[in-house]
C-alpha positions as CSV (number, residue, x, y, z in Angstrom):
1,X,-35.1,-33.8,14.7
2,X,-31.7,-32.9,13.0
3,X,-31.4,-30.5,10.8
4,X,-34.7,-28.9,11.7
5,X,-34.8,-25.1,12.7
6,X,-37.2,-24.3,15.9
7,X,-38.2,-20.7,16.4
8,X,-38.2,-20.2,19.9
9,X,-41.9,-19.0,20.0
10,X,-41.9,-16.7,17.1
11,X,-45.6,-16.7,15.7
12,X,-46.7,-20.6,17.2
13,X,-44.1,-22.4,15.0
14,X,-42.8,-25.0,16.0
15,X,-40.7,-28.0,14.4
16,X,-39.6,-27.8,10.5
17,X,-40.7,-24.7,9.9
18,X,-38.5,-22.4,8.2
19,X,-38.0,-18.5,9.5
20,X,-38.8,-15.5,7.3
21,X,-36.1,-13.5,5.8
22,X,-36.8,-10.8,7.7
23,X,-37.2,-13.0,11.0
24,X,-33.3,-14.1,10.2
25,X,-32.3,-10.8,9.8
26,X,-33.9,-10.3,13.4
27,X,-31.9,-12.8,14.8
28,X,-28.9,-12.3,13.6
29,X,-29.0,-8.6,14.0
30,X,-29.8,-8.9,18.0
31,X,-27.0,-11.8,17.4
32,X,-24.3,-9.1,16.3
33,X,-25.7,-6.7,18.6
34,X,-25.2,-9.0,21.8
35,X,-21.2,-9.4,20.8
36,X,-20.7,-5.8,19.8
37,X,-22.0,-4.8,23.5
38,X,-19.9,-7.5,24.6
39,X,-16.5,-7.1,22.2
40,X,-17.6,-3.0,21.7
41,X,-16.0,-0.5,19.6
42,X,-14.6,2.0,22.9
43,X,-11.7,0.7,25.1
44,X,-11.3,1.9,28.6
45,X,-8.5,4.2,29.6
46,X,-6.0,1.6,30.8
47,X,-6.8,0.1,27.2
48,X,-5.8,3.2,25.6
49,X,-2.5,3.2,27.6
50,X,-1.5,0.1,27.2
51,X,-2.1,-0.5,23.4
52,X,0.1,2.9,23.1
53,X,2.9,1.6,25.6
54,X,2.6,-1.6,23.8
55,X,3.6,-0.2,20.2
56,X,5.9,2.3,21.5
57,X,7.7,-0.5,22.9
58,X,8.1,-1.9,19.0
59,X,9.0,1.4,17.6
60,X,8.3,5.4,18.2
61,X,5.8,6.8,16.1
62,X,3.7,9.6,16.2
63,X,-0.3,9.9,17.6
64,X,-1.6,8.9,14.3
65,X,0.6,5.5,13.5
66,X,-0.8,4.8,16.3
67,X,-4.1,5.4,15.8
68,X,-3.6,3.3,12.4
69,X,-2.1,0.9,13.8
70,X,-4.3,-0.1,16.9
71,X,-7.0,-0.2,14.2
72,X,-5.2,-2.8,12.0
73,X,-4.5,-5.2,14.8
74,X,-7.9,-5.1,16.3
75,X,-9.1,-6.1,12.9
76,X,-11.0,-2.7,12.9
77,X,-13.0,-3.3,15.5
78,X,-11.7,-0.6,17.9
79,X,-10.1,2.7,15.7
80,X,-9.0,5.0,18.6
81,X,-9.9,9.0,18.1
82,X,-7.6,11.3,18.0
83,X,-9.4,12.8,21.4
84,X,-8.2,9.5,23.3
85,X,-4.7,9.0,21.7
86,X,-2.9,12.5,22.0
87,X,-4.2,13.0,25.7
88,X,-2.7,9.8,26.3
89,X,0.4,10.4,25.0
90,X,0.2,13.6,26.8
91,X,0.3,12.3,29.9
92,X,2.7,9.4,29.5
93,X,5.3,12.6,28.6
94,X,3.8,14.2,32.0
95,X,4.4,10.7,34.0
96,X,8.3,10.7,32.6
97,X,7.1,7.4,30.0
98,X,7.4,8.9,26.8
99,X,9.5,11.6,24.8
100,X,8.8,13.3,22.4
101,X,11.2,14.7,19.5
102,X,9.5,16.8,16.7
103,X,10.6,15.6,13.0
104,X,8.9,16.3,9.7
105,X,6.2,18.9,11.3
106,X,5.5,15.8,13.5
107,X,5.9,14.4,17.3
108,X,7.8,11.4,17.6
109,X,6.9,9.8,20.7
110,X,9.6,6.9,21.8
111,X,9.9,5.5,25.3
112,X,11.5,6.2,28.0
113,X,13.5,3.5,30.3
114,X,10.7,3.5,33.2
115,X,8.1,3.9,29.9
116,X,9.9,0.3,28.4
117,X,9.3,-1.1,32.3
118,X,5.6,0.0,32.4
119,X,5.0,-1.3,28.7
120,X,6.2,-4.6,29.6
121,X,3.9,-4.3,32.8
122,X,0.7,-3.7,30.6
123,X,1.6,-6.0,27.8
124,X,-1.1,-8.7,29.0
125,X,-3.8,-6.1,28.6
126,X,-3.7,-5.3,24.9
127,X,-6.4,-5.3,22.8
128,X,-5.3,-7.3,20.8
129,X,-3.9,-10.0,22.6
130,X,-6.2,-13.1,22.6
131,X,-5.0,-14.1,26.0
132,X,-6.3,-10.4,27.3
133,X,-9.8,-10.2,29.1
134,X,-10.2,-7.0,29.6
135,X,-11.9,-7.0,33.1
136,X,-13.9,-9.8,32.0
137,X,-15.2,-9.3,29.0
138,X,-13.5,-11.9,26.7
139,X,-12.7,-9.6,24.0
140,X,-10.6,-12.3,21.5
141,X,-11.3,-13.9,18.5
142,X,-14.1,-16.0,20.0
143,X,-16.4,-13.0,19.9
144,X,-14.4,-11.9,16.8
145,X,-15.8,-15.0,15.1
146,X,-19.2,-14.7,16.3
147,X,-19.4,-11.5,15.1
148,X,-18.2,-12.7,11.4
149,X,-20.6,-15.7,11.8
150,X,-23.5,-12.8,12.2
151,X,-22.7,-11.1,9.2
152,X,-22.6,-13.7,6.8
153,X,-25.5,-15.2,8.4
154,X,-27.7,-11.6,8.1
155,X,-26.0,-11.8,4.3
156,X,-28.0,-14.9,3.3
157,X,-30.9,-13.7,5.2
158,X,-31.1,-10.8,2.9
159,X,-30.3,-11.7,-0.2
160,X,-29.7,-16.0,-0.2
161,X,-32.5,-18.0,-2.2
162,X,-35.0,-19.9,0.2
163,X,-32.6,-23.0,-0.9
164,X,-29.8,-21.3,0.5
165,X,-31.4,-20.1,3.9
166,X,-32.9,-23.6,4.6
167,X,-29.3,-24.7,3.7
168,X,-27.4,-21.9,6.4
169,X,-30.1,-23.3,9.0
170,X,-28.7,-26.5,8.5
171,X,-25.7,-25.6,9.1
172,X,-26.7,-23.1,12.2
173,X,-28.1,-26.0,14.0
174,X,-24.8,-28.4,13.1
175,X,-22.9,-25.5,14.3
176,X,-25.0,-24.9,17.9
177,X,-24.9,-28.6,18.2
178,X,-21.0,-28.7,17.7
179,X,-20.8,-25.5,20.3
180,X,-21.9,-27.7,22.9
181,X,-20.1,-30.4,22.7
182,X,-17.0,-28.4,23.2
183,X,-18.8,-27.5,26.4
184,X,-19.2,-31.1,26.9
185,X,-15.9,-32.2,26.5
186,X,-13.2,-32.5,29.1
């Protein structure tokens, strides 16, 4: 029936019966969980190089610009440490990529002509590109999405009237229902 929420099994229910708060909370926190294993707050290495490369290519700017700045296009969802930039940038100096001039009490690091020619060979595989996949993993703004659908979800969980909950299941279930017929289209 439409608009009706089904448990899965939780507790016998079936049909028209509504969750607990705390049940919602549940799901949507195992919800949030599956796409943070999937989107994940830790890059790999050749994530690490190329979001550097890539902003070097823009500008030069020193290890903590980019640490700031990796965080602002990744909507916050990755904020390199310091432990994973500067080593980086370390070794692009070693492999002849980057330069670095000191200005202000600070390393400026710019590129280098082969670093511009290896920057432009990584640009695919930025974090924050939506066309990246990142060995796979579809890290984009689908799982972005899902992950902001979670949290407003686990909001009215905790602190929406029963009104509102029935009314987010409602929606849930219109949502699911849309989801698939995406899948369904050609």
């Amino acid at each position: 029936m439409m608009g009706e929420f089904r448990t899965g099994g939780h507790g016998g229910r079936g049909f028209g019966t509504l969750p607990s708060a705390d049940e919602m909370w549940e799901a949507m926190d195992q919800l949030r969980s599956g796409f943070e294993k999937r989107v994940g707050s830790r890059m790999g290495r050749g994530d690490v190089r190329a979001a550097v490369l890539s902003l070097l290519s823009e500008q030069p700017m020193h290890g903590y610009q980019v640490i700031r700045e990796i965080e602002s296009r990744t909507g916050g969802r990755w904020k390199p440490s310091a432990g994973s930039i500067y080593p980086t940038l370390q070794l692009l100096a070693d492999e002849g990529l980057v330069v670095a001039e000191t200005a202000q009490d600070r390393k400026i690091y710019s590129l280098t002509e082969d670093g511009r020619a290896e920057a432009a060979k990584s640009a695919a595989h930025v974090p924050w590109s939506d066309t990246a996949t990142h060995e796979g993993t579809g890290r984009g703004a689908l799982p972005k999405a899902g992950i902001d659908l979670a949290q407003a979800v686990s909001q009215v969980a905790r602190t929406g009237t029963a009104e509102q909950q029935a009314k987010a299941v409602e929606v849930l279930d219109a949502a699911r229902r849309s989801m698939y017929s995406i899948l369904a289209q050609e």
